[in-house]
N, C-alpha and C positions, 0 to 999 in steps of 0.2 A: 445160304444167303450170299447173293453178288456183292462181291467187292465193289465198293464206293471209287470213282473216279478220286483223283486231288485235282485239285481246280487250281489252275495260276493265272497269279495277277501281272499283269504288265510289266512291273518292275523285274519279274524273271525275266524275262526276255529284252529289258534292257541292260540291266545291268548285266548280264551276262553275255551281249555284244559287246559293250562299253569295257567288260572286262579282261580277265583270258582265254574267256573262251566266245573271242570276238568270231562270225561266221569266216572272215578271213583263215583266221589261224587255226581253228578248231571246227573243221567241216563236220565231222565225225559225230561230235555232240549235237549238231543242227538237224544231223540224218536221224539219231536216236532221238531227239525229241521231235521230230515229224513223227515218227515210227509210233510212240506212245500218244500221240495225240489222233493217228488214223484209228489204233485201235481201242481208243477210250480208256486208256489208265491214266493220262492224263486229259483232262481237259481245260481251257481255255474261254472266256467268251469274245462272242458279239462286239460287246463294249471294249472290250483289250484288244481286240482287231484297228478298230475304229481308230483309239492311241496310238497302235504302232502307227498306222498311218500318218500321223500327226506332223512326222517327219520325213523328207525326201530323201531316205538312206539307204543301205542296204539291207537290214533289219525291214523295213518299209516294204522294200522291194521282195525280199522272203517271206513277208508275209501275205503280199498281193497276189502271189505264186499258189499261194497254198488256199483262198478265198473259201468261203462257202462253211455251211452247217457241219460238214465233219471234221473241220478243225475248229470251227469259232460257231458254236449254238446258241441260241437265244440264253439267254439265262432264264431257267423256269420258277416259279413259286417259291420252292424247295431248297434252291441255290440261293435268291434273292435273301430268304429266310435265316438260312444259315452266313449270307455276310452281315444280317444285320447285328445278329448274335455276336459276332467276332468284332465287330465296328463298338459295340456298346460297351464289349470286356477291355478294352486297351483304352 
């Protein structure tokens, strides 16, 4: 059985500019999480691309760098499904 991605939502990646492990200060952690996001342990959508953009920053700007389907995929059926399951429990 293939291990399931973890999917993150937007607030990873801001809060975690915002915090100490802003891309300034902590390049290291921005390299590992490209890394896991090229090779699908984590994943990311579409819609959370879109947000970061939202902003003219540098967050913004690492994420314009990095565009396209193998960092940020459509969210399919299956994803959609499973946030609405998590949207209902909270």
């Amino acid at each position: 059985m293939a291990k399931l991605p973890y999917w993150l939502d937007a607030n990873v990646f801001i809060e975690s500019n915002n915090g100490g492990l802003n891309i300034d200060i902590a390049p290291s952690f921005w390299v590992w999480l490209e890394t896991k996001l090229k090779e699908g342990t984590l994943r990311s959508s579409s819609l959370v691309y879109d947000e970061l953009l939202g902003k003219d920053d540098l967050l913004a700007k690492w994420a314009r760098v990095r565009k396209g389907p193998a960092y940020w995929p459509e969210p399919d059926g299956e994803v959609q499904a499973a946030y609405r399951e998590l949207a209902d429990y909270s």
